[in-house]
C-alpha positions in Angstrom: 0.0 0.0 0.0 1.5 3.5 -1.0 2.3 6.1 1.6 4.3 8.9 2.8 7.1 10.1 4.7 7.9 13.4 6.0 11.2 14.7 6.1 12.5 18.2 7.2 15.0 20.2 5.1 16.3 23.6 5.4 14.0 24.8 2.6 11.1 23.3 4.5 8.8 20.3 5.2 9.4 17.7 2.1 7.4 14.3 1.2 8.3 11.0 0.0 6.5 9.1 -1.8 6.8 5.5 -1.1 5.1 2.7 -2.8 5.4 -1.4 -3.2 6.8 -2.3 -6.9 6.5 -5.5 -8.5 9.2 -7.3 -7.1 7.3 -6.7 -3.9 10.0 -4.1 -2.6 9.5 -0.6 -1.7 10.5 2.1 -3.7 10.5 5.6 -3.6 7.9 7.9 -5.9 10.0 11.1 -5.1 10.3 14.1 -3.5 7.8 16.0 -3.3 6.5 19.5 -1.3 3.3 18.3 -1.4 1.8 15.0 0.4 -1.0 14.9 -1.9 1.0 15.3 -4.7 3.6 12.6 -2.8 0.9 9.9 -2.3 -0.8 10.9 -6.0 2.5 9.7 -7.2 3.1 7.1 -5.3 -0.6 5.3 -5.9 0.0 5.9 -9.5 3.2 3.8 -9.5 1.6 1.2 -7.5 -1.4 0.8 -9.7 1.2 0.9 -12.5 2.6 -2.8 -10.6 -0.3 -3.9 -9.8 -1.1 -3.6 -13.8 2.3 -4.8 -14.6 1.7 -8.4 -12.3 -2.0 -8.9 -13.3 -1.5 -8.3 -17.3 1.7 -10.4 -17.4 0.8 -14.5 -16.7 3.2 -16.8 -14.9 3.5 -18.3 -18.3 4.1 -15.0 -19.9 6.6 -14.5 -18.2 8.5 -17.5 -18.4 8.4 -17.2 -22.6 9.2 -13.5 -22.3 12.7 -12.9 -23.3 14.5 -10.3 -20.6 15.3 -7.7 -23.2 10.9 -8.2 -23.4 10.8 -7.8 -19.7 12.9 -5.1 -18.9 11.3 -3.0 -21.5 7.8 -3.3 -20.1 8.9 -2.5 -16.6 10.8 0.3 -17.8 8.0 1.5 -19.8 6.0 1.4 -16.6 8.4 2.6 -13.9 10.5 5.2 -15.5 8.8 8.4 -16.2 8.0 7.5 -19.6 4.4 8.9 -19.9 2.0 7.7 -23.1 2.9 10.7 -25.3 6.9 9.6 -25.5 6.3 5.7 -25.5 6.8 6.0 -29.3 10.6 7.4 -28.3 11.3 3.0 -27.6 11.8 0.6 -30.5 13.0 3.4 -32.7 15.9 3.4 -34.8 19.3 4.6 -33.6 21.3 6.2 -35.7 19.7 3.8 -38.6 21.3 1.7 -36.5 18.8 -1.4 -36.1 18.4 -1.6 -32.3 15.6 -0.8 -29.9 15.9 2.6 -28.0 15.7 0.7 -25.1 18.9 -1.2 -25.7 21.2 2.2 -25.9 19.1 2.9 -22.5 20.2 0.1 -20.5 24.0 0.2 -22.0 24.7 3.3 -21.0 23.4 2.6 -17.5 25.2 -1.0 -17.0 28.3 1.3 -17.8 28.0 3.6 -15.3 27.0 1.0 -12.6 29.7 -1.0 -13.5 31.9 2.3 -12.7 30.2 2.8 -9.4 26.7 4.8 -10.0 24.3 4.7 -7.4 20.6 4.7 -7.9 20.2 8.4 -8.6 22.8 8.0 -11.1 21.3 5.1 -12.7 18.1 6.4 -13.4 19.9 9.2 -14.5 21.7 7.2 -17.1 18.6 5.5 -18.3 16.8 9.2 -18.9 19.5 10.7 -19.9 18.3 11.6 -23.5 14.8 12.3 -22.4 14.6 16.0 -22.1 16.9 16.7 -25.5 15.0 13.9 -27.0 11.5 13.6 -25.6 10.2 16.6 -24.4 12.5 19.5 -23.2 11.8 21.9 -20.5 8.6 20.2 -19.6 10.1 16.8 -19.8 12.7 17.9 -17.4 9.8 19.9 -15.2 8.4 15.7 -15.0 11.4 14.3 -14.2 12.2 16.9 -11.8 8.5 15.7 -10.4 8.6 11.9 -10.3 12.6 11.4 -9.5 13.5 14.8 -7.8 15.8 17.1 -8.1 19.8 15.5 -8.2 18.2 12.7 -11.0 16.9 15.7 -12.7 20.1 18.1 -12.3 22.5 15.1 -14.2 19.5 14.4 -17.0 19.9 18.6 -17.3 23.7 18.3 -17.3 23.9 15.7 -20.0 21.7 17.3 -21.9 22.9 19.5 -25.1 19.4 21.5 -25.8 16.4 21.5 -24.2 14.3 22.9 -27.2 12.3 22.3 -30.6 13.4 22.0 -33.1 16.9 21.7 -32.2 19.5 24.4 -33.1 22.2 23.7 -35.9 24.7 20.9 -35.0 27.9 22.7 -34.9 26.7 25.3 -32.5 24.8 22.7 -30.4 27.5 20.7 -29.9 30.4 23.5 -29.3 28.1 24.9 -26.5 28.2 21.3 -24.7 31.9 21.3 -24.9 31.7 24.5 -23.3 29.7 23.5 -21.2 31.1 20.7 -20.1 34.7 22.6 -19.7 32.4 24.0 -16.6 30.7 21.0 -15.4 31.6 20.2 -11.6 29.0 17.5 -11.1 30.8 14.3 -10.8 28.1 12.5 -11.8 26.9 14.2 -14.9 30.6 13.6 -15.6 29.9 10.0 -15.0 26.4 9.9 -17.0 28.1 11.6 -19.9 31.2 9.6 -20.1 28.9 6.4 -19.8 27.1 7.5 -22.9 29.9 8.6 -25.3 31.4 5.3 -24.6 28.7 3.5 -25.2 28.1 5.7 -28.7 32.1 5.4 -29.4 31.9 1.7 -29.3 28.8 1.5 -31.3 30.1 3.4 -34.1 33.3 1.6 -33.9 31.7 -1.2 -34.3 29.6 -0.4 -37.0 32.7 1.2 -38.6 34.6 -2.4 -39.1 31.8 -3.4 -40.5 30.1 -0.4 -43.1 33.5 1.7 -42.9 32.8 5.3 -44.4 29.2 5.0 -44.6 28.5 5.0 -40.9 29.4 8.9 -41.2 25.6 9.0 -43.2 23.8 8.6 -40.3 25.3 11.8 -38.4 24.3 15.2 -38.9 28.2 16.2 -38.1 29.4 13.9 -40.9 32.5 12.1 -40.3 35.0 15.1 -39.7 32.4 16.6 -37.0 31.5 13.2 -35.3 35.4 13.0 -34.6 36.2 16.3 -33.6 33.3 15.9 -31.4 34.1 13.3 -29.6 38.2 13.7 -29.7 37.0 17.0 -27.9 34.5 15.7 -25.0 37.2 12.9 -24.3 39.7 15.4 -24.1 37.8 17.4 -22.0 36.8 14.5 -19.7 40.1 13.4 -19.4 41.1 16.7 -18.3 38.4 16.4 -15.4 39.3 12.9 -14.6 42.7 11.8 -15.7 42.6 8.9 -13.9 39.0 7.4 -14.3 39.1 4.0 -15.9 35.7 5.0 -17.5 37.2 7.8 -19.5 40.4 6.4 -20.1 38.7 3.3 -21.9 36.7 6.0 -23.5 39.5 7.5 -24.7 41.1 4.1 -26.0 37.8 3.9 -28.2 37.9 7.4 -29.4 41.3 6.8 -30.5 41.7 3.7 -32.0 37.8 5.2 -33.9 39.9 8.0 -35.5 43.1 5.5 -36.1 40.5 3.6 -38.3 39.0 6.7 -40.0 42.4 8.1 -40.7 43.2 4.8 -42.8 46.1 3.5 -40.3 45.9 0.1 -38.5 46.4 -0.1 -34.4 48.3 -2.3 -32.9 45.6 -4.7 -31.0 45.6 -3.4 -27.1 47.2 -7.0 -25.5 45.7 -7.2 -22.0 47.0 -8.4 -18.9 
């Protein structure tokens, strides 16, 4: 059964949501300064398991594949309201894989490299506002996950309007921005995404070589510069962080490939 707890803060009286998911834990709704709006919340996401249990068979679920399950609990637990459901199953890039998929990459990245739950969630909505929404996207997230969850979805995120400004610009303001970034974990968020994109197109690179550079508005000289730049950037924050120097490792050998030269195969201890 949903309910709420009160917590004082030095900006005043604050309310949790709290309600029991589907793997019969409790969970938090967010934070909220209202308790109706707290246990509003908090119902909602209940119902939303309740849903989730009663529409999905013991049967069903032992034929559903995980990449299946997950998706449907994400769609239901993580701020993804009707209107942006379309946002999953689309095409990446051109590249043929669910949304979803890039989702939970670029969050088991950052888990592997120590997130905590604020910075998970983070990771999985980190493209909503530029992506899904904007200002009032961020307003929701803001809402349902509170305000550090929204803060790093607002600090990766390189414009929250639409349309979206030209490329160049767009993406020489992030780097600007990022120069300025303190946040260590929007630093964590956004190095858990370029490596995750790095690696994808490095991928695809071996395999389609120049043409992969069709399916970015920077082409293939502005794709590189940008991420040469952010890793450069990141590395200057972090020098030591084994997320951005294997970030770095892709970005480079990515722009070895592009430049026609051949590695030398990393040989791991």
């Amino acid at each position: 059964m949903a309910y709420v707890i009160e917590r004082a803060s030095r900006s005043g009286t604050r309310y949790v949501g709290i309600y029991r998911a589907a793997n019969g834990k409790y969970k938090s709704a967010g934070t909220y300064t209202s308790h109706e709006r707290a246990y509003a919340v908090a119902e909602e996401e209940e119902r939303h398991a309740r849903g989730f249990l009663e529409e999905t068979s013991p049967a069903g679920k032992a034929t559903m594949t995980i990449s299946e399950f997950c998706e449907q609990r994400f769609l239901r637990y993580h701020a993804v309201s009707p209107g942006t459901r379309q946002e999953y199953g689309y095409v990446v890039k051109n590249h043929i894989v669910p949304y979803i998929g890039h989702l939970l990459t670029v969050t088991g990245i950052a888990l592997e490299h120590g997130a905590d739950e604020d910075e998970a969630i983070a990771a999985l909505l980190h493209d909503a506002v530029e992506d899904a929404g904007g200002k009032g996207r961020l307003a929701d997230l803001r809402g349902r996950f509170g305000e550090r969850v929204a803060t790093i979805v607002e600090g990766c995120t390189d414009t929250d309007v639409t349309p979206k400004p030209e490329w160049n610009e767009r993406k020489r303001q992030y780097v600007e921005h990022l120069r300025r970034e303190q946040n260590p974990s929007v630093l964590l968020v956004c190095a858990s995404d370029k490596l995750a994109n790095t690696r994808a197109i490095l991928g695809d690179y071996r395999q389609i070589g120049e043409d992969v550079w069709k399916r970015f508005s920077g082409g293939g000289d502005g794709t590189l510069w940008y991420y040469r730049t952010l890793t450069s950037v990141l590395l200057e924050k972090t020098p030591t962080s084994p997320l951005v120097l294997e970030l770095a490792r892709v970005v480079s050998e990515l722009n070895a490939l592009a430049a026609g030269a051949q590695p030398t195969p990393e040989v791991r201890k």
